[in-house]
C-alpha positions in Angstrom: 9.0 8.5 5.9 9.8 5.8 3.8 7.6 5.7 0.5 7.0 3.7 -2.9 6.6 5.1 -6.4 3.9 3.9 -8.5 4.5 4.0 -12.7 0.9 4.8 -14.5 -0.3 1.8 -15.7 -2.9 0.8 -18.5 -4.4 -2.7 -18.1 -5.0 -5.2 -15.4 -5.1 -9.2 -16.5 -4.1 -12.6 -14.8 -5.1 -14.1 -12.0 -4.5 -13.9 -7.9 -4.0 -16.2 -5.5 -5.2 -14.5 -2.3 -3.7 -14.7 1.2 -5.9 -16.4 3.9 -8.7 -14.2 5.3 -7.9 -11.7 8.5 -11.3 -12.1 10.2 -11.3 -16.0 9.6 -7.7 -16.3 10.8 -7.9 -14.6 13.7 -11.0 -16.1 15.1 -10.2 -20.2 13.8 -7.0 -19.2 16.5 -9.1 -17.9 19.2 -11.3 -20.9 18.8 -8.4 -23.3 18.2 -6.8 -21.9 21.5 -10.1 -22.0 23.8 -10.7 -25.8 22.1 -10.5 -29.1 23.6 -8.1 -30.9 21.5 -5.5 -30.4 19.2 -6.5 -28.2 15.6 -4.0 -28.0 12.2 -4.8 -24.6 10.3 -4.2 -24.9 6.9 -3.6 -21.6 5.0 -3.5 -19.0 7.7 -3.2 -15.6 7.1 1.1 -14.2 7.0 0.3 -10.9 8.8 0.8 -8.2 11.5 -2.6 -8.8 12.4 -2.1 -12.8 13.1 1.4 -12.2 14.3 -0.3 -9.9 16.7 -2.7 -12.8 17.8 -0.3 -15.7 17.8 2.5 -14.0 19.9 -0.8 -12.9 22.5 -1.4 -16.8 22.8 1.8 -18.1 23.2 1.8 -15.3 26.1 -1.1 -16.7 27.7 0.0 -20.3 27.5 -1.3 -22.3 23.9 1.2 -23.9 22.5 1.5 -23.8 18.7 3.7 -24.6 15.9 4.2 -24.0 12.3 4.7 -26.5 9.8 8.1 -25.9 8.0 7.6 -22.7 5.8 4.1 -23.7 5.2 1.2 -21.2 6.2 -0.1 -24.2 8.5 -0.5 -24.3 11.8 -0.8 -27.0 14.7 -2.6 -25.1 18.0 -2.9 -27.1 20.7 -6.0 -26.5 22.5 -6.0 -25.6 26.2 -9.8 -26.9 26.4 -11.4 -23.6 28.1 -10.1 -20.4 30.2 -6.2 -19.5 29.2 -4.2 -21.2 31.7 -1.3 -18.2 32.4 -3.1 -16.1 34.7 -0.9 -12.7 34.7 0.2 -10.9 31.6 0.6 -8.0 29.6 -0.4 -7.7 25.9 0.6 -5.6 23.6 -1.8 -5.6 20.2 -0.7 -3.2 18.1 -3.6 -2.3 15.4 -5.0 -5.1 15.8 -9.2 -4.6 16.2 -9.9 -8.2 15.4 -7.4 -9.5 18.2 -7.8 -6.5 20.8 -11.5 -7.3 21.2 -12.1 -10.7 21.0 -8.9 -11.0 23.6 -10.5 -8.6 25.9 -13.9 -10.3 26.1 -12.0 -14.2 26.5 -9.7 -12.5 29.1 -12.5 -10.8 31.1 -13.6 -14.7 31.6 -11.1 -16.3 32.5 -9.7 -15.8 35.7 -7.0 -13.8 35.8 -5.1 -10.4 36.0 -4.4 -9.3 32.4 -3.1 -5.7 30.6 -4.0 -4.9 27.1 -2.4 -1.7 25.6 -2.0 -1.0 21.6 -0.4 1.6 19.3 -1.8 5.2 20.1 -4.8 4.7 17.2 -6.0 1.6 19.2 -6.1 4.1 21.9 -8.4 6.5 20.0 -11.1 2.8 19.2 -13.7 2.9 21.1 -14.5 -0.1 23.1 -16.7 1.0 26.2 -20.0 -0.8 24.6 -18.2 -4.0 24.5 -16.5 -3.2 28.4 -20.0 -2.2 29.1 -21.6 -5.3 28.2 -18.8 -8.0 30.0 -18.9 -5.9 33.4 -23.2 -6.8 33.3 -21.9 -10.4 33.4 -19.3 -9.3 36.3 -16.3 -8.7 34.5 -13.5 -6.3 36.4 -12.5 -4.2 33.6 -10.8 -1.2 34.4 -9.4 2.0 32.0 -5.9 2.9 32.0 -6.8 6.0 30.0 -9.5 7.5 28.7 -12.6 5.9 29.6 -14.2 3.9 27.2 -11.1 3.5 25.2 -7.8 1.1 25.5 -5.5 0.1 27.3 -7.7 -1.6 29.9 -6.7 -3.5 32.8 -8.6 -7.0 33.5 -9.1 -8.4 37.4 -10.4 -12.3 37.7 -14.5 -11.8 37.1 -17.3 -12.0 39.7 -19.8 -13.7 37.7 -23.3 -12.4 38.8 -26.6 -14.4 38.2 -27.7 -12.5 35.2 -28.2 -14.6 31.7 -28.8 -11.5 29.3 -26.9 -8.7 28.4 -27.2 -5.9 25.8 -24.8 -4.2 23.3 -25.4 -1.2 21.1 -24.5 -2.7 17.3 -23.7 0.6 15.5 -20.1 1.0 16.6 -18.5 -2.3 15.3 -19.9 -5.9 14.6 -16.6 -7.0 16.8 -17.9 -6.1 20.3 -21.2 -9.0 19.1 -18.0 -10.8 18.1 -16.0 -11.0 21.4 -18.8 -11.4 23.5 -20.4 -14.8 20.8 -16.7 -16.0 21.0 -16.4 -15.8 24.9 -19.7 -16.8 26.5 -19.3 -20.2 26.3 -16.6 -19.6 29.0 -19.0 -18.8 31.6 -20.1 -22.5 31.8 -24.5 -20.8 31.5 -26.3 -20.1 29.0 -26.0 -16.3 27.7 -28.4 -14.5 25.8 -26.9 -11.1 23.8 -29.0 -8.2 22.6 -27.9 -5.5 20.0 -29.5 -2.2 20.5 -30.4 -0.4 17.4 -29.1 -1.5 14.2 -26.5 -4.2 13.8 -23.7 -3.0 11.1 -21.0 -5.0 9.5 -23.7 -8.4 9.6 -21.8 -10.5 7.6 -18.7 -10.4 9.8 -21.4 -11.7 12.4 -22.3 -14.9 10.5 -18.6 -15.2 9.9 -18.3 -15.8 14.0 -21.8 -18.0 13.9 -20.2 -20.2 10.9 -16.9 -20.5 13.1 -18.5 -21.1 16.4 -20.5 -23.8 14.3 -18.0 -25.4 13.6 -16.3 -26.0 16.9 -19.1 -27.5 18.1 -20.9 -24.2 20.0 -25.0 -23.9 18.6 -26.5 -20.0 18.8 -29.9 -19.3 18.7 -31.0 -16.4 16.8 -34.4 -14.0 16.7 -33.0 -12.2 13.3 -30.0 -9.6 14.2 -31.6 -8.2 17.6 -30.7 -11.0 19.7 -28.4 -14.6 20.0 -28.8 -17.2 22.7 -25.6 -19.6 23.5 -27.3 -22.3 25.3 -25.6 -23.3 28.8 -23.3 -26.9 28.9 -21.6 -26.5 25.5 -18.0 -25.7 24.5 -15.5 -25.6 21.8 -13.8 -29.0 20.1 -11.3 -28.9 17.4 -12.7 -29.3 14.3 -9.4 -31.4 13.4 -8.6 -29.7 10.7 -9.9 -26.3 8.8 -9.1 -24.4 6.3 -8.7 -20.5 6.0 -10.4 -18.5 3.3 -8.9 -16.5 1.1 -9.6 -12.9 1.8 -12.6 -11.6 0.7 -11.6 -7.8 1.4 -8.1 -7.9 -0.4 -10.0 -9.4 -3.4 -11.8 -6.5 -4.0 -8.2 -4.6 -5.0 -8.0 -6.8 -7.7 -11.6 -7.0 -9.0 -11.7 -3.5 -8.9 -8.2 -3.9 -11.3 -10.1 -5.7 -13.6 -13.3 -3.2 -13.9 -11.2 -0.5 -14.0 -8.5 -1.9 -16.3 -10.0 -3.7 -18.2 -9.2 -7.3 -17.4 -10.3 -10.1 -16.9 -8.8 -10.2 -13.4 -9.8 -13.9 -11.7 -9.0 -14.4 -7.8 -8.9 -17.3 -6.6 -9.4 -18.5 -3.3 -12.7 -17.1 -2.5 -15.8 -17.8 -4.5 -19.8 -18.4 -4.5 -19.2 -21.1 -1.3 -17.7 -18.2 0.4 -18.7 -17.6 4.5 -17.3 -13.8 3.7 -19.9 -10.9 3.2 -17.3 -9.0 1.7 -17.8 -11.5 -1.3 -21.0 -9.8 -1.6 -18.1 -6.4 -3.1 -18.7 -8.2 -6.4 -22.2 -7.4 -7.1 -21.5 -3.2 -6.4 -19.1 -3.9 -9.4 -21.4 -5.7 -11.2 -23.9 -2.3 -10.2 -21.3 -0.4 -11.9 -21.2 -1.7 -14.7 -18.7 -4.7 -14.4 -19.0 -8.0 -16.3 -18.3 -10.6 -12.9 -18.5 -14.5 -13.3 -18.2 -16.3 -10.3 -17.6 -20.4 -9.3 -17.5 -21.6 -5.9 -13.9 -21.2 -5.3 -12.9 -18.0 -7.8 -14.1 -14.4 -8.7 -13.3 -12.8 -12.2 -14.1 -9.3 -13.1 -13.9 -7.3 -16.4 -15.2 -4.8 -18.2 -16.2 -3.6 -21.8 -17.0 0.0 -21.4 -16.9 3.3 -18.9 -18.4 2.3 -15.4 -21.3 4.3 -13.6 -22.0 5.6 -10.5 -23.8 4.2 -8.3 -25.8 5.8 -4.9 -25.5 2.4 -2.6 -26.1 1.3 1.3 -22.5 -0.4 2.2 -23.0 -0.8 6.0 -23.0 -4.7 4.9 -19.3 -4.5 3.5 -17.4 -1.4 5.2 -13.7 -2.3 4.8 -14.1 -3.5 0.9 -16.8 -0.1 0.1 -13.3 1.8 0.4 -12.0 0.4 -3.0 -15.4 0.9 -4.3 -14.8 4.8 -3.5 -11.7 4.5 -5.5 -13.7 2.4 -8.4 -15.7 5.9 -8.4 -12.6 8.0 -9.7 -13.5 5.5 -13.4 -17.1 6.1 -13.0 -19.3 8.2 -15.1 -21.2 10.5 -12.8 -21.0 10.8 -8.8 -21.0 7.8 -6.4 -22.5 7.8 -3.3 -21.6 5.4 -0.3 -24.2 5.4 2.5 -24.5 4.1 5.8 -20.6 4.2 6.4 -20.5 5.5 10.0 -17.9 2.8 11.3 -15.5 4.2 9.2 -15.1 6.8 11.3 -13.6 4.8 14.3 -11.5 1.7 11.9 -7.4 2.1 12.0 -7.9 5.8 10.7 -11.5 7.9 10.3 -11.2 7.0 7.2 -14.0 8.6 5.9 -11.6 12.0 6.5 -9.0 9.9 4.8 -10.7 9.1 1.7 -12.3 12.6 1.0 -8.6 14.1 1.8 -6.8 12.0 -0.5 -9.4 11.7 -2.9 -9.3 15.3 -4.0 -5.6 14.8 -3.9 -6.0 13.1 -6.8 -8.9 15.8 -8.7 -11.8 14.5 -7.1 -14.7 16.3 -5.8 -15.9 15.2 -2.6 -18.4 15.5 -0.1 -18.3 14.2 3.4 -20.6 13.5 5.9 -21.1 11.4 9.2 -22.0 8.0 7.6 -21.2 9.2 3.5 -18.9 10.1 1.0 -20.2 11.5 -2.5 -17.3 11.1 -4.8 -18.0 12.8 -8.4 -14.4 12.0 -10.1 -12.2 14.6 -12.0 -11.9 15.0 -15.7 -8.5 14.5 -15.5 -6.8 12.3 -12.6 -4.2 14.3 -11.5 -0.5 12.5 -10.1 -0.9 12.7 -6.4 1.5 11.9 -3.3 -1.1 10.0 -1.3 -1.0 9.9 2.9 -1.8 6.5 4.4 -2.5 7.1 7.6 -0.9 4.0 9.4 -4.0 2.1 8.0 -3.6 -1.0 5.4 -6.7 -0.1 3.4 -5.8 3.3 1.9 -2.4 2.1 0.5 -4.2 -0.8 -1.3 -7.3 1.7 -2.7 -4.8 4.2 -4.0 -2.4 1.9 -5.9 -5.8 1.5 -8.0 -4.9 5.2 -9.4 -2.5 4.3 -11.3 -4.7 2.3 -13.9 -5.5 6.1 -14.9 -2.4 6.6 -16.6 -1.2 8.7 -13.7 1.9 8.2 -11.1 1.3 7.7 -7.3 3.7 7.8 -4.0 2.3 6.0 -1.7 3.8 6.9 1.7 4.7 4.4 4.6 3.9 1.4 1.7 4.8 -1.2 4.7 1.6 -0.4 6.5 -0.1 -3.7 4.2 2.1 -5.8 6.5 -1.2 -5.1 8.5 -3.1 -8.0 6.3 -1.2 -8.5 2.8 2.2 -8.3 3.2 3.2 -9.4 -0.5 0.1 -6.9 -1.8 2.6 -4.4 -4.0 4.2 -7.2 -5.9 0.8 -9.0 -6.4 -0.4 -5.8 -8.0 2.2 -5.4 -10.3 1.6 -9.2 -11.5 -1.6 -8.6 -13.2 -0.7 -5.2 -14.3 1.0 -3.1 -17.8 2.9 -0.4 -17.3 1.0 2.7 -20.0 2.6 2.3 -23.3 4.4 6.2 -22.6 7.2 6.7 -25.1 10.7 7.3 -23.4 13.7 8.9 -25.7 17.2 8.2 -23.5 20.0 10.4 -24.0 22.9 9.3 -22.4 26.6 10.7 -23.2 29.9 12.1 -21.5 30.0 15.0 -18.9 29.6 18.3 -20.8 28.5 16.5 -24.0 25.1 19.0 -24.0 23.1 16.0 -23.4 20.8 17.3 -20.7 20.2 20.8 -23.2 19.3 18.7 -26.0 17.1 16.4 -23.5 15.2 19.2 -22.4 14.7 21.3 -25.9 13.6 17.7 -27.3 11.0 17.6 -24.4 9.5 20.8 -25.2 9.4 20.1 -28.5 7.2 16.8 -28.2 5.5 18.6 -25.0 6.8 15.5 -23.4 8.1 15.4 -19.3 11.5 16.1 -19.0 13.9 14.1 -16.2 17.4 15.3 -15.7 18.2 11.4 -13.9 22.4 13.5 -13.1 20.2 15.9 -10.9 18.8 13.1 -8.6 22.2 12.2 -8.2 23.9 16.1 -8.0 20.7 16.2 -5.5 22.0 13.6 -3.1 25.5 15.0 -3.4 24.3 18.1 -2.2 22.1 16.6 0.7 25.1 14.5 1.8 27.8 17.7 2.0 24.5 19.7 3.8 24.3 16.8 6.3 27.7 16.1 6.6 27.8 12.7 5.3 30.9 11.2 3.6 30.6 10.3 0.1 31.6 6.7 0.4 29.1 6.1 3.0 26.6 3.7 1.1 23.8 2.6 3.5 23.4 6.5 4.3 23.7 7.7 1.5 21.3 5.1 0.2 18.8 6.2 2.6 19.5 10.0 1.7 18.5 9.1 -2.1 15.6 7.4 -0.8 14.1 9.7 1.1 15.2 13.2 -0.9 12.2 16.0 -0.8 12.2 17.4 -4.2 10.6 19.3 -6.5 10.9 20.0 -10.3 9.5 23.3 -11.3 10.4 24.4 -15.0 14.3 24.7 -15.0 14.4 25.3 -11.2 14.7 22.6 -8.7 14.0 22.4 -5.0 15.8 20.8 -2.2 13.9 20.6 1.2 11.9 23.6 0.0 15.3 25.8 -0.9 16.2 26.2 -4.7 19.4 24.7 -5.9 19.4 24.8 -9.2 22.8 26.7 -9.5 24.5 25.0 -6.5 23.7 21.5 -8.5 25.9 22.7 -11.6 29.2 23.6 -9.6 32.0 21.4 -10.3 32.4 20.2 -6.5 28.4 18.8 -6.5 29.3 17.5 -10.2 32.0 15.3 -9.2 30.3 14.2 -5.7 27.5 13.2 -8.1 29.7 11.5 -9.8 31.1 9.2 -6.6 27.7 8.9 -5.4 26.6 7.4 -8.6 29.1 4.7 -8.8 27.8 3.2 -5.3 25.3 0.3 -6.4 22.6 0.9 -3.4 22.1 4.8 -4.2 21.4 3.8 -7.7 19.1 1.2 -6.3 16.9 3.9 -4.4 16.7 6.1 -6.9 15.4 3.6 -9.7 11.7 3.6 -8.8 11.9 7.9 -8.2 13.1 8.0 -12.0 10.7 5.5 -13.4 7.6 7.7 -11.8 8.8 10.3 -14.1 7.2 8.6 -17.1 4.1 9.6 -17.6 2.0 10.3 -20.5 2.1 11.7 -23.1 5.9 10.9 -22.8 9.4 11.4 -21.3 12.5 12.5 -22.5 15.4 12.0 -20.3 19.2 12.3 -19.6 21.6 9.9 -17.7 23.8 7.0 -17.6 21.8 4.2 -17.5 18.5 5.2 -18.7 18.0 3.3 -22.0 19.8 0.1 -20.2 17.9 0.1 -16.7 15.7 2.5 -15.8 14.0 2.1 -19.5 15.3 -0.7 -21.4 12.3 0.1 -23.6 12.7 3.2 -24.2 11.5 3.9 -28.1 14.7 5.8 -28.7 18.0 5.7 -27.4 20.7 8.7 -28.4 24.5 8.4 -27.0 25.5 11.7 -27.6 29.1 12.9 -27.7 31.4 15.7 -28.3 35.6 15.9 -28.5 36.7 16.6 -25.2 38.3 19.6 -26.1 34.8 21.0 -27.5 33.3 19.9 -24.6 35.4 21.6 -22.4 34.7 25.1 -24.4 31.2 24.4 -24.3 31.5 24.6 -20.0 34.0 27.1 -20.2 31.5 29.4 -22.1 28.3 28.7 -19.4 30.3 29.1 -16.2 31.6 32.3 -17.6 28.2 33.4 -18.8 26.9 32.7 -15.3 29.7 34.5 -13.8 31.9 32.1 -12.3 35.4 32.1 -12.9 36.6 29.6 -14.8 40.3 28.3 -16.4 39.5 26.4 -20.1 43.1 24.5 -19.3 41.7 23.3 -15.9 38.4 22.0 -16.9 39.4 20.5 -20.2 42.1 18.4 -17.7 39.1 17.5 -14.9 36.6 16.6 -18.1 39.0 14.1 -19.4 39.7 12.4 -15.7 35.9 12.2 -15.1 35.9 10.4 -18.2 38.3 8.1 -17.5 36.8 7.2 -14.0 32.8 7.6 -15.8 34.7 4.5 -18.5 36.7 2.5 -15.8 33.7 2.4 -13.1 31.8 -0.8 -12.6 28.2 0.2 -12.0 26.5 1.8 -15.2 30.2 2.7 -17.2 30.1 5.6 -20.0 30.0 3.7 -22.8 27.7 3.8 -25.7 24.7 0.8 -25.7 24.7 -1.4 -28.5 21.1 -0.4 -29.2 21.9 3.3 -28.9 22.0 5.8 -31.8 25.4 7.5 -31.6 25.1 11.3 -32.1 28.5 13.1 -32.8 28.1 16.6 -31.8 31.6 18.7 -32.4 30.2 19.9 -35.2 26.5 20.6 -34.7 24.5 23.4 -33.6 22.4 22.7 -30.4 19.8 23.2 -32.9 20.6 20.8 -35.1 21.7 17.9 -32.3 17.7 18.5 -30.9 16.7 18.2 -35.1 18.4 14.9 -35.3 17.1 13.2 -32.1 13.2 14.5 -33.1 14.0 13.1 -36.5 14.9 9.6 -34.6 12.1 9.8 -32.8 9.5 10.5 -35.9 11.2 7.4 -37.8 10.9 5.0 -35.1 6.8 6.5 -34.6 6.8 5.9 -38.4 7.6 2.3 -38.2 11.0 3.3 -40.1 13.3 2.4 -37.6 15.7 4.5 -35.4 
């Protein structure tokens, strides 16, 4: 599983330009498509999601283009039903395009097969199936009943003008069926059973609807009537919001790190509920201003808990449950049912990776009661194929802490460009780093280590990432001068640090790593640019506070150009070779002091001559010459460093 290493980070400032809104986008196509007339969509929404929709109406027969490498759009409206009458759909995730497809298909005349990945499987859709068949939609299940994929037949529209759909599963079936009744050419009247959820999404599809020229009647949130004789015109042109939901990952930034974090895009004029996220914040303790087109959030002081109802805003109360890991005291999130049946039950997913990270957490149907830890702990954190938990997790990191976020890609869902937006308005924790970087045998990784204990700093042996994928490549047979595998093997190591042992794929290595065959595979490995690329981000999630001390070629030049100190430590070559000769022998291997001191001086010269990261010392690095020091007195001399630069003195 591919993955994607966070650094702790201290502060969150600047400002965000956010991506155009999923629910908007998706439905302004829908419309667009079943329109009379031709519409341009400025600002649409670069995602799975949208991909998922546009490639599903090409299928059925709209024609659209985009402009240049512009986010705008020209659909050209096919004035009613769909004209292609037979096809298969394939929607991936895709909630916000599976049912409002479902319900426009069941109306328009034709033979139609919508399938999704195997979690669109598992979402319910029966109350929404239900509700078309009362209006004499041919709906059938392929699977499980009440779930996807379905199979659509050309409708037998009865007589009846009212039909009834339960509203505490998902605001989408109200959606799909507001979206599609103008189709039937009468006028339809829809009523929700029980209580509506997610009601701002609803006057999302009302504000849309609006504006294609399609009036509903209202009696509150129990029932809509689309009068008979009316359908969609293009509105000419529209714009897309930006997205309400992926604001709340930076506001949240902001309160938790400080700030001020503006977003712009989305503001007081906004037709988004999810804009409403801003004022749980503010609850918590968050300074938010607000203009019609822009959100900022900061903060002066520890947030609060809060004990909340989020029915109104279920996909942005996730980050709020994150927002909780900074609060003082528990947070409560009520009235969160729908969770359970979104791209994951996420309400599982956010107790399970929650405590991950130290939290306590309790769970029931429709709440999470999040009481955060004293201390967040660094945490490997599942995704779940669903967009939402890789955003809410990255927010960790403003705790000082590291995170892996598995299968990272999953934001291609809505956000696409969300890591590197993150990292925009974000400070890496001000964690010391000293680098020690010298020859093979030079005792640098000894003196690394000792130094680490010394300061109780972490300790990264960067040669043992590289010895590691040496070792992975001879136990999977791969040849050392395949890059792109080898690449991939760096990438996707499982290992462990524990004390002085490490751990390969759950078996301990730690002597197999120090023989001279893995030393100079390591060494090969390490001069191929795209292994070195891979394991950049694993050796920066080593720094964490209080501080890291660590060994390697490059590590004061690339993976910490500001590290506070920077050692090249050496030794003669012939010392050098002593100093090996005396471990192996004290670990019982057999060794030949001619031998090695012949192999030390070739590494050296290929280490020199190589073109990625050569052994040479860095013009800001403190040379250390060793021949003629204790161990003792090498570590004495770096801690000294160290204490000068701390002192203001100078290194």
């Amino acid at each position: 599983m591919e993955f994607l290493d966070l650094s702790p980070l201290i502060r969150a400032r600047g400002s965000i330009q956010l991506p155009g809104s999923k629910s908007i986008s998706n439905r302004i196509l829908l419309l667009s498509a079943l329109a009379q007339g031709t519409t341009e969509v400025k600002s649409l929404l670069d995602s799975d999601d949208t991909r998922v929709m546009l490639d599903a109406l090409a299928r059925l027969g709209v024609n659209w283009t985009r402009q240049g490498d512009t986010q705008d759009y020209v659909v050209q409206g096919v004035g009613g039903a769909f004209p292609v009458k037979q096809a298969e759909l394939s929607l991936g995730n895709a909630g916000t395009a599976f049912r409002s497809l479902t319900a426009a298909l069941a109306l328009s005349g034709g033979d139609y097969t919508l399938s999704g990945v195997a979690r669109m499987h598992e979402r319910p859709i029966g109350d929404l199936v239900d509700a078309l068949r009362q209006l004499g939609a041919r709906i059938e299940y392929l699977g499980n009943a009440g779930f996807p994929p379905l199979k659509i037949a050309p409708a037998h529209l009865t007589e009846t003008h009212e039909v009834a759909v339960r509203g505490n599963v998902s605001s989408q079936f109200l959606t799909g069926l507001l979206l599609a009744a103008p189709l039937t050419g009468k006028s339809i009247t829809i009523r929700v059973i029980g209580e509506l959820i997610s009601r701002p999404y609803i006057e999302i599809t009302l504000n849309l609807m609006r504006r294609y020229g399609v009036e509903v009647q209202r009696d509150g949130w129990q029932a809509f009537t689309v009068p008979a004789g009316q359908a969609y015109r293009s509105p000419g042109t529209i714009y897309v919001e930006g997205d309400a939901s992926s604001a709340s990952y930076f506001l949240a930034a902001g309160a938790i790190g400080g700030g001020p974090v503006r977003v712009e895009g989305v503001g007081s004029a906004s037709i988004q509920g999810d804009i409403r996220f801003a004022e749980a914040l503010q609850q918590m303790g968050a300074d938010i201003t607000m203009g019609e087109n822009w959100v900022e959030a900061s903060s002066r002081g520890r947030l609060h808990g809060i004990d909340a109802d989020f029915n109104h805003i279920p996909d942005a109360a996730m980050t709020i449950a994150v927002v909780a890991l900074f609060a003082q005291g528990p947070t409560t999130l009520r009235n969160i049912g729908s969770w359970r049946v979104k791209e994951t039950d996420r309400i599982y997913a956010m107790a399970t990776e929650l405590r991950k990270v130290g939290a306590v957490v309790e769970e029931g149907a429709d709440y999470l009661r999040v009481t955060p830890p004293v201390q967040l702990q660094p945490a490997t954190i599942d995704t779940y194929d669903d967009h939402r938990m890789a955003m809410c997790f990255s927010l960790v990191t403003l705790g000082g802490v590291a995170m892996r976020i598995n299968d990272p890609k999953c934001v291609n869902k809505t956000y696409p460009g969300y890591f590197d937006a993150f990292a925009s308005i974000t400070r890496r924790a001000d964690i010391p780093v000293i680098a020690i970087d010298g020859p093979s045998a030079s005792g640098k990784g000894t003196v690394a280590a000792l130094v680490a204990q010394a300061l109780g700093f972490h300790y990264l042996d960067s040669g043992a990432l590289y010895r590691l994928t040496a070792l992975a490549a001879q136990k999977h047979a791969i040849a050392l001068d395949d890059e792109a595998a080898l690449a991939q093997l760096a990438r996707n190591l499982n290992v462990r640090f524990e004390g002085n042992e490490i751990w390969l794929d759950d078996e301990r290595v730690s002597d197999e790593l120090r023989t001279e065959i893995i030393g100079n595979g390591a060494s090969k490995v390490a001069a191929l640019p795209a292994v070195r690329s891979a394991l950049l981000e694993r050796q920066r999630a080593f720094r964490q506070a209080p501080g890291l001390v660590t060994d390697g070629r490059d590590m004061g030049s690339v993976v910490f150009p500001d590290a506070a100190v920077k050692i090249f430590l050496t030794a003669s070559a012939e010392e050098r070779a002593q100093r090996r000769y005396k471990q192996l022998m004290e670990k019982g291997f057999s060794a030949n002091l001619t031998n090695l001191l012949e192999e030390l001086r070739e590494r050296d010269a290929r280490d020199a001559a190589r073109s990625i990261a050569p052994l040479k010392q860095g013009a800001d690095a403190t040379l250390l010459e060793t021949t003629h020091l204790t161990i003792d007195q090498a570590v004495a001399s770096v801690l000294a460093s160290y204490q000068a630069r701390q002192s203001g003195q100078g290194v």
